[in-house]
C-alpha positions as CSV (number, residue, x, y, z in Angstrom):
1,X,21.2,-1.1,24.6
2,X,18.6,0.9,25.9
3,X,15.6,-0.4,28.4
4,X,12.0,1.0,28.4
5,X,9.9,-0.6,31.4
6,X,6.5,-1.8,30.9
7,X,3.9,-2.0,33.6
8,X,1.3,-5.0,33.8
9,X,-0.3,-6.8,35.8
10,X,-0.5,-11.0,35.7
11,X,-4.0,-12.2,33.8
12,X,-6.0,-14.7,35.8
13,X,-7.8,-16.1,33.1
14,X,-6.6,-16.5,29.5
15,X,-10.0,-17.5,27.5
16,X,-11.5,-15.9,24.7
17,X,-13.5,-13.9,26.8
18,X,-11.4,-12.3,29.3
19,X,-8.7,-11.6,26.3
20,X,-11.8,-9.6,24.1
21,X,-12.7,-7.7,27.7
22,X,-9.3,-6.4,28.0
23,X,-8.9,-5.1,24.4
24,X,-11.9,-3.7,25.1
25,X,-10.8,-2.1,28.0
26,X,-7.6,-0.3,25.9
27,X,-5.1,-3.3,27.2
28,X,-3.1,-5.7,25.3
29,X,-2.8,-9.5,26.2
30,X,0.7,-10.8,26.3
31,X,2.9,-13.5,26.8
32,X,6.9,-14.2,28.1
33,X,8.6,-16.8,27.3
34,X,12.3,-18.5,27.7
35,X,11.4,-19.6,31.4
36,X,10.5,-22.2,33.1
37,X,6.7,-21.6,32.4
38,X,5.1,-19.2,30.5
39,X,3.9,-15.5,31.6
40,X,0.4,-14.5,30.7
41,X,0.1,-10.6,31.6
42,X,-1.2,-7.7,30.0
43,X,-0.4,-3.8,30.0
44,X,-2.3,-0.4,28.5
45,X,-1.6,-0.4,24.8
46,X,-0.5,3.3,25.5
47,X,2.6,1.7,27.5
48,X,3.9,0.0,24.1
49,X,3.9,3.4,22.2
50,X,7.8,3.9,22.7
51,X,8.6,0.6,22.0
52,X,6.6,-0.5,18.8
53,X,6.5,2.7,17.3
54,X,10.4,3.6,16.9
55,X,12.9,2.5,14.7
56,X,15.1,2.1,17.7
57,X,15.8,-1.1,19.0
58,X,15.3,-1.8,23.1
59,X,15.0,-4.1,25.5
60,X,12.5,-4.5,28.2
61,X,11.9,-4.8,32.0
62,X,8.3,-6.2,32.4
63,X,7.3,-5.0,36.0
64,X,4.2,-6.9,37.2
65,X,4.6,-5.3,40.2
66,X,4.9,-7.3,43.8
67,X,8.3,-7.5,42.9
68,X,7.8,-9.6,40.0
69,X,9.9,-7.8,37.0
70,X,11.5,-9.5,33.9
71,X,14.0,-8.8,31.5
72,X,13.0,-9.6,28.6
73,X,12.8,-8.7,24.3
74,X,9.9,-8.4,21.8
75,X,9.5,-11.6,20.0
76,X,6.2,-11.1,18.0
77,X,3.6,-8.7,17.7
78,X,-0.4,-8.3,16.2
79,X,-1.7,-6.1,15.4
80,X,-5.3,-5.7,13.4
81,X,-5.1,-5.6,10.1
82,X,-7.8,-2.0,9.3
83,X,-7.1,-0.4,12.6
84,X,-3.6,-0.7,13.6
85,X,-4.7,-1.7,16.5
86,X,-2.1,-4.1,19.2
87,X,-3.7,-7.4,19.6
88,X,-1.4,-9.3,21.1
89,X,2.9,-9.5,22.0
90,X,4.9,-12.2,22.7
91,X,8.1,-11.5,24.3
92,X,11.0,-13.5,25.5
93,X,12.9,-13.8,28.8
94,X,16.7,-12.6,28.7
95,X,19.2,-13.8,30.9
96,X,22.4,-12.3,31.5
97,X,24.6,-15.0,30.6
98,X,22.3,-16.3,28.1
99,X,23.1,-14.9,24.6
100,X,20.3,-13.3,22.6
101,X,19.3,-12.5,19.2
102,X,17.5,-9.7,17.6
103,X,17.6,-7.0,15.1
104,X,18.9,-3.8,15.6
105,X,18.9,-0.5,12.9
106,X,22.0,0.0,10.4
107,X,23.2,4.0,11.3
108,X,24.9,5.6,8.5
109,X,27.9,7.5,9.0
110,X,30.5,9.2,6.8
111,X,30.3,10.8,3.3
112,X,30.6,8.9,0.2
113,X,32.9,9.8,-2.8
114,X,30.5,8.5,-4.6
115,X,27.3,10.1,-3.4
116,X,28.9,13.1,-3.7
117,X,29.9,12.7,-7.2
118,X,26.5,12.1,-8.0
119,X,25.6,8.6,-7.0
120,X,22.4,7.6,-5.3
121,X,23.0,5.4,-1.8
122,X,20.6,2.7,-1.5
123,X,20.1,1.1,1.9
124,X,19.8,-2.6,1.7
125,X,19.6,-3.4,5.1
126,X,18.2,-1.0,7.2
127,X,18.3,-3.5,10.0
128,X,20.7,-6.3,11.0
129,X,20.1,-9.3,13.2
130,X,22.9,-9.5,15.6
131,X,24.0,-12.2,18.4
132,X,25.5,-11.3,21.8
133,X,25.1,-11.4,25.7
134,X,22.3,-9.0,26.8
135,X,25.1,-6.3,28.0
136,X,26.9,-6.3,24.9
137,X,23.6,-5.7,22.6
138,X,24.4,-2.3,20.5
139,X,21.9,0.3,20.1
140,X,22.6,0.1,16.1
141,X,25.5,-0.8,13.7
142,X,27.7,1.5,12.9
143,X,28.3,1.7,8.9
144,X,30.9,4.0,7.3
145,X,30.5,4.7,4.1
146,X,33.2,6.7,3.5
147,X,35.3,4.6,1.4
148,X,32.4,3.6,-0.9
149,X,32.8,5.3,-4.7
150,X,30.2,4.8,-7.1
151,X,29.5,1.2,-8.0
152,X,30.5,-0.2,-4.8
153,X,28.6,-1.8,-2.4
154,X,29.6,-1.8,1.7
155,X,29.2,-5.6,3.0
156,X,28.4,-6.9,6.7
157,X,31.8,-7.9,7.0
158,X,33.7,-4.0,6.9
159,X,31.7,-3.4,9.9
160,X,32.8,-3.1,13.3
161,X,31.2,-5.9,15.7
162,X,33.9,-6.6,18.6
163,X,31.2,-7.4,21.1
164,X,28.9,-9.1,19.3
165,X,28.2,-11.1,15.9
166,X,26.3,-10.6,13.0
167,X,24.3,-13.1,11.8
168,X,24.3,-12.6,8.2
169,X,26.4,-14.9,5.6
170,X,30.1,-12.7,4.4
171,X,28.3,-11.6,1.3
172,X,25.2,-9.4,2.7
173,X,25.2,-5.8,1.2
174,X,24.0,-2.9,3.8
175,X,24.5,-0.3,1.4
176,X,25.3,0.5,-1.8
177,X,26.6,3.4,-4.2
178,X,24.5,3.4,-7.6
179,X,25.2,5.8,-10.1
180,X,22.6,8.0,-11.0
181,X,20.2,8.7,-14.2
182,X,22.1,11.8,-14.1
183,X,25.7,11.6,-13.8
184,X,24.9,8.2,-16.1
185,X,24.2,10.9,-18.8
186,X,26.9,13.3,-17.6
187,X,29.1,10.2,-18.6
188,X,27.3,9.3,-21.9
189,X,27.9,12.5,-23.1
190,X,31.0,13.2,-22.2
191,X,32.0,9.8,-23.8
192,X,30.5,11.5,-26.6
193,X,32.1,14.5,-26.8
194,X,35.5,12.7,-26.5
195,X,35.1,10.7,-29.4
196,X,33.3,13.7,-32.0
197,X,35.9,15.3,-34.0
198,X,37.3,18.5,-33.1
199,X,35.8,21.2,-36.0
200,X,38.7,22.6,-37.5
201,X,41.6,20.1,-37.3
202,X,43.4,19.6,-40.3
203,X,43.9,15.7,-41.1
């Protein structure tokens, strides 16, 4: 999986006060855990842009410079409810032979008999949680819908995952193959057409 680094710096003082003075300032308060103590930094909001607003999943090096630098993954963000604004992240220490999880993006591949027929592919997962060892993390999960025709769904289970698991029960549907207002009619009135009599034939 991918690693964007974010530069801080440690934060002296966690009050009310010194958090609204570095908002105001264009920084964002933050937190690490999954050490032995808690992490109180902060970072220009700017610095989060590649990480918040993708639909990529990544990890993260948190370089407080002085040779202080964590590994680490977004736990939990706020942001402000009429602006958009970041108002705070909590992120959590990785270890390498610690296992981790965290949700990565679903990436389509393949072409559906289905779709192709005519059948509209919905996207019931777009994102997966998944368990592994902070190597082994994919970038996404991989799902072929080749084999799908329409009326059949694609379930967690027909996807490949040899380095890691998937944390979703056997029966979770990724995708699925519906069929279509149109070929819906197609099929109504071709239904039709077979059973009218043919003008013509004698009895």
């Amino acid at each position: 999986m991918k690693s964007i680094t974010i530069k801080g710096s440690e934060r002296e003082s966690v009050g009310k006060v010194a958090t609204k003075a570095l908002r105001n300032a264009g920084a964002v308060p933050c937190v690490l855990y999954g050490g032995n103590q808690a992490v109180h930094f902060s970072a220009e909001e700017k610095a989060f842009k590649n990480l918040i607003y993708t639909p990529n999943a990544h990890t993260v090096v948190i370089d407080l410079g002085k040779g202080k630098s964590f590994d680490a993954v977004l736990q939990d963000i706020q942001v402000h409810p009429v602006s958009d604004r970041i108002l705070h992240i909590d992120f959590f220490q990785i270890f390498d032979d610690k296992e981790i999880t965290m949700e990565v993006p679903v990436k389509i591949i393949g072409k559906s008999k289905g779709v192709m027929a005519g059948g509209d592919l919905r996207l019931n997962n777009r994102k997966l949680k998944v368990r592994a060892l902070p190597k082994n993390l994919p970038d996404f999960v991989e799902a072929d819908i080749t084999p799908l025709d329409m009326g059949n769904k694609l379930y967690v289970t027909k996807v490949p995952s040899e380095n890691f698991k998937i944390m979703h029960p056997d029966n979770t549907v990724i995708c699925q193959v519906k069929i279509s207002r149109a070929a819906m009619k197609a099929a109504q009135e071709a239904a039709k057409a077979a059973k009218a009599p043919v003008k013509g034939k004698k009895k």
